[in-house]
C-alpha positions in Angstrom: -3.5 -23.8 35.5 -5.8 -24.5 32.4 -5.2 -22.1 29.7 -7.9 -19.9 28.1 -9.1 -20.3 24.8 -7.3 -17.9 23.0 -4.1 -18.7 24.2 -4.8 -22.9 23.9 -5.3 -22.1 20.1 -2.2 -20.2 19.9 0.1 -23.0 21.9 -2.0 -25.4 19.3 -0.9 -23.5 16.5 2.8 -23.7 17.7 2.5 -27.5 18.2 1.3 -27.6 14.9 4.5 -26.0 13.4 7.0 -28.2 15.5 5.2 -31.3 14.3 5.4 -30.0 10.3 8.8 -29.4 10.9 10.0 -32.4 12.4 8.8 -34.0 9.1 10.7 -31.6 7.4 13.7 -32.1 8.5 13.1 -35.9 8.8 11.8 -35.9 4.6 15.0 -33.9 3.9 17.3 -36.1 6.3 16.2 -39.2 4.0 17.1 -37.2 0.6 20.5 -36.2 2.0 23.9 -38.8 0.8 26.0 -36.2 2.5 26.6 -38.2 6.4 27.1 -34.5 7.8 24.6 -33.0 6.6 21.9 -35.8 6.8 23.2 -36.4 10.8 22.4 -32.6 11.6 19.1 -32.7 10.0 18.4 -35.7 12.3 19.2 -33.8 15.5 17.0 -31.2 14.4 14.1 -33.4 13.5 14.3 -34.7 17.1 14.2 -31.9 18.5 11.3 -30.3 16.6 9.4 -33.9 18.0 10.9 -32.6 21.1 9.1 -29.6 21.4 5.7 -31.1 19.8 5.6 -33.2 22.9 6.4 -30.5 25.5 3.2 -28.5 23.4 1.2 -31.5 23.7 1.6 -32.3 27.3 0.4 -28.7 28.2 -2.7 -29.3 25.7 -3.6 -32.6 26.1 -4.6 -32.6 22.4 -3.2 -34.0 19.1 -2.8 -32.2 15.7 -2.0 -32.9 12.8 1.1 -31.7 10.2 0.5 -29.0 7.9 0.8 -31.6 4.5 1.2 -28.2 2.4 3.9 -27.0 3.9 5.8 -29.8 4.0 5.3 -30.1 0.0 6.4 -26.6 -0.2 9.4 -26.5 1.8 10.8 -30.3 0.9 10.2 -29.2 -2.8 12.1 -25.8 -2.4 14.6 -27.3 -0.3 15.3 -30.2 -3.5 15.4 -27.7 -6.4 17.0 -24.6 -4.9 19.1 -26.3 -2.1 19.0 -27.5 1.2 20.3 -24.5 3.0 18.1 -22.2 1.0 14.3 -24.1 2.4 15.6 -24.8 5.2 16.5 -21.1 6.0 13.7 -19.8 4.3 11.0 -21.7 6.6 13.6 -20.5 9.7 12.7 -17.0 9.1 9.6 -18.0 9.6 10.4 -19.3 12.5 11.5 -16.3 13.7 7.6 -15.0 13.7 6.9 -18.2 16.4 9.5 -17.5 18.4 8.6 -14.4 18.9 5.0 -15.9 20.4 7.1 -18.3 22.5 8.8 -15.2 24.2 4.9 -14.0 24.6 4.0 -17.8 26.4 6.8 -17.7 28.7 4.8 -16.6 31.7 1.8 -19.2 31.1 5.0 -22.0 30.4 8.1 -21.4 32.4 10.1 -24.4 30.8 9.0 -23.1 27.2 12.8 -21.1 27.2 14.6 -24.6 26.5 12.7 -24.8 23.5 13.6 -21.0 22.5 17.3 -21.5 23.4 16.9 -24.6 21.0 15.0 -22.7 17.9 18.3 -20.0 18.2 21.0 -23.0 18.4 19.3 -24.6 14.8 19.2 -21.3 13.2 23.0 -19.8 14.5 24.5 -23.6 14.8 23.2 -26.7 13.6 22.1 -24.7 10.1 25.7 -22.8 9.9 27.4 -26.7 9.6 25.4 -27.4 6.6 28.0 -28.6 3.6 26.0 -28.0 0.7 28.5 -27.4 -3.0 25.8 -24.8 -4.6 26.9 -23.0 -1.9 30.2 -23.2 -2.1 29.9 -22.3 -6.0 27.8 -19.3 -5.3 30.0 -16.8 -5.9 31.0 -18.7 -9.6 27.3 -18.5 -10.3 27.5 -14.5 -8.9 30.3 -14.1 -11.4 28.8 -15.5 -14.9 25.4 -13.7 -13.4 26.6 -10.3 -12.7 28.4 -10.0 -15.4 26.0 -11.0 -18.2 23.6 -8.6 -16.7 25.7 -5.5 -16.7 27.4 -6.3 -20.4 24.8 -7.7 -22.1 22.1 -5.2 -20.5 24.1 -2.3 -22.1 25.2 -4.2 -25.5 21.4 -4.6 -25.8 20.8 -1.2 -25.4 23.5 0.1 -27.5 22.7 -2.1 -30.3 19.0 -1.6 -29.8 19.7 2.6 -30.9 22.7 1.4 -33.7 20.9 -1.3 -35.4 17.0 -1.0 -35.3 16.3 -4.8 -35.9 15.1 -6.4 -33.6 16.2 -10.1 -34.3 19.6 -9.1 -35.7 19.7 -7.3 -32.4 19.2 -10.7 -30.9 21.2 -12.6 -33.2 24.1 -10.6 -32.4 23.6 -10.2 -28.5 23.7 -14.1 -28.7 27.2 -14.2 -30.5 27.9 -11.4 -27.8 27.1 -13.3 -24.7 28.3 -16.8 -25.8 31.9 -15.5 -26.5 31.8 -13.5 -23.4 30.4 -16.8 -21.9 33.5 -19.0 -22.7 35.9 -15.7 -22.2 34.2 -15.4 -18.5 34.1 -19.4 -17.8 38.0 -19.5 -19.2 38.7 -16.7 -16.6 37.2 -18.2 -13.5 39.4 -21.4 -14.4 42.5 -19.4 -14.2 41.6 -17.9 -11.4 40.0 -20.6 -9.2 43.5 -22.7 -10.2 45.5 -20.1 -8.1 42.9 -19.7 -5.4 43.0 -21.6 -1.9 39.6 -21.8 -2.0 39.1 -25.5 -1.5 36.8 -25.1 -5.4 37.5 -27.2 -8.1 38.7 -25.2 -10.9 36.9 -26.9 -13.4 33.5 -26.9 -12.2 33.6 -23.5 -11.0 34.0 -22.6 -14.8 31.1 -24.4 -15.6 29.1 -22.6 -12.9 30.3 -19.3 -14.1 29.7 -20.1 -17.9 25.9 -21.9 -17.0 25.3 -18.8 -15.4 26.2 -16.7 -17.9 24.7 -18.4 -21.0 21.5 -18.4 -18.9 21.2 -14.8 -18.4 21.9 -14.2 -22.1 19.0 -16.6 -23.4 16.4 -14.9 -21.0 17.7 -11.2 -21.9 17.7 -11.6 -25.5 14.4 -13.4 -25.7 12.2 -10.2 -26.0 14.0 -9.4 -29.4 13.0 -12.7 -30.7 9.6 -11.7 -29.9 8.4 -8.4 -30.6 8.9 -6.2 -33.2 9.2 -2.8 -31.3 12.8 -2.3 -30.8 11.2 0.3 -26.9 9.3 -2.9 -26.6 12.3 -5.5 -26.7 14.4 -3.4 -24.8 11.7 -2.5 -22.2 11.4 -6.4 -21.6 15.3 -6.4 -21.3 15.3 -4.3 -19.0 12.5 -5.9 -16.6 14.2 -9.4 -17.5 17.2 -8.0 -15.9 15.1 -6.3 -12.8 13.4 -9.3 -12.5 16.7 -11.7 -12.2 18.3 -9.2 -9.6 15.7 -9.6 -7.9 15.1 -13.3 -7.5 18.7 -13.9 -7.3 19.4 -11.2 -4.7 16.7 -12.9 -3.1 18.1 -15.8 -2.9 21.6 -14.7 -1.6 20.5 -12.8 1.1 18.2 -15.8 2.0 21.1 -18.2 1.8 24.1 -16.3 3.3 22.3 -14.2 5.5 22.5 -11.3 3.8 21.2 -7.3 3.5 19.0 -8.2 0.1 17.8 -4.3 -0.5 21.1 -3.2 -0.3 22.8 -5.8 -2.9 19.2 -5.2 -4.9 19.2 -1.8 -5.1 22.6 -1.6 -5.9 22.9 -4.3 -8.7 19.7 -2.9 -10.3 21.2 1.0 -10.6 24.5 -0.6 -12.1 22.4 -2.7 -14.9 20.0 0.1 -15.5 23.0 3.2 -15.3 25.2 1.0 -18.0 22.4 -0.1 -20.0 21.1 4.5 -20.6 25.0 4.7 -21.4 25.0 2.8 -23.7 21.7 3.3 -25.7 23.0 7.0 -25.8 26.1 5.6 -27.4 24.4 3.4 -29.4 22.1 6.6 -30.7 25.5 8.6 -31.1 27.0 6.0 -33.2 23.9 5.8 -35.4 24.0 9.6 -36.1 28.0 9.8 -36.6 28.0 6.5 -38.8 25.3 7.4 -40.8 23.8 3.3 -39.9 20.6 2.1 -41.6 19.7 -0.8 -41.3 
């Protein structure tokens, strides 16, 4: 039966998408050293040419890749890890699969290729080996941390001291000590873990982490003079790399991400109004002007 126009367009759009992807997978395949990893990317490239050609023979025409995406998704994939793009473009996924369900009485076989998008997302994808990964939760530490200390040193020290870049000058000391107390810390405890981690690196992870968060929180007190200004930035600096990161974790390990947001963001925000009250307190009681 020849398909009508409407639906031809949408099976055209889907053939599209499995021919982008195959690229993807096939670009990422070639940047891979890891033999695992780069042999499951294969499989899935194959298929995605797979299912381009079961589209195509139901078409009869050829299209093209989408050249955009694959920039997007190959770039992602390279600086914020394989298992983050490649997930990331799988929930889009989700949105075609959804139309394949919707073509399954116009294309009967069309539920091999269904059963195939569901094995790469819950299988193939689940096998990937990648060490970001594996030092998330090092990265979680130095992160979290930073955030909830040096969001309510900031604020405590904003009340207490008034000056804005001694304010910064001393939440650097702050957070670099903390840094090396928090990267000493996950050694120590990585080294009695059977975690499969190296010790070492883990440290660094946490401390990288750490040191990070503390540049981009302290950087409004370099550059305003306001001390409700500086601390207003703080506070959106530290909104802002909940956000992102949360983003990223529940992207990556399949996780709720306005649950872990909402609740990171109350902790930083609740620890930072403690302690610009205590900072205000200690102002008053010590008689401070600086």
């Amino acid at each position: 039966m020849e398909p009508d126009n409407f639906l031809k367009q949408r099976i055209l759009k889907a053939q599209r998408n499995e021919i982008t992807e195959h690229v993807i997978y096939e670009k990422l395949a070639g940047y891979i050293k890891n033999k695992t990893n780069r042999d499951i990317l294969k499989k899935i490239s194959q298929d995605e040419l797979r299912h381009f050609e079961f589209f195509k023979a139901f078409t009869k025409e050829d299209v093209c890749p989408d050249r955009i995406k694959i920039f997007i998704y190959v770039f992602i994939s390279r600086i914020f890890g394989l298992t983050f793009g490649i997930k990331l473009m799988e929930r889009g996924e989700d949105l075609a699969q959804n139309s394949y369900q919707q073509f399954k009485k116009h294309i009967p076989d069309i539920e091999n290729i269904i059963q195939d998008e569901d094995k790469h997302e819950n299988y193939l994808i689940g096998l990937l080996d990648e060490e970001r990964l594996k030092y998330i939760s090092s990265v979680v530490l130095g992160l979290n941390d930073a955030l909830v200390e040096l969001t309510g040193v900031l604020a405590g020290l904003t009340l207490a001291l008034q000056n804005t870049r001694l304010i910064a000058i001393v939440g650097f000391i702050t957070g670099i000590a903390a840094s090396m107390s928090m990267a000493a810390s996950e050694y120590l405890s990585t080294k009695q873990e059977d975690t499969g981690k190296n010790p070492l690196k883990a440290s660094v992870y946490t401390g990288i982490a750490y040191v990070a968060t503390v540049i981009f929180l302290i950087v409004p007190y370099f550059v305003f003079k306001n001390i409700f200004a500086a601390l207003g930035f703080v506070v959106t600096n530290a909104l802002l790399i909940v956000l992102l990161f949360t983003f990223y974790i529940s992207v990556a390990k399949d996780l709720s991400f306005k649950k872990r947001f909402f609740e990171m963001a109350a902790l930083s925000v609740s620890i930072a109004l403690i302690n610009f009250f205590i900072g205000l307190l200690i102002r008053k009681f010590f008689g401070i002007d600086i």
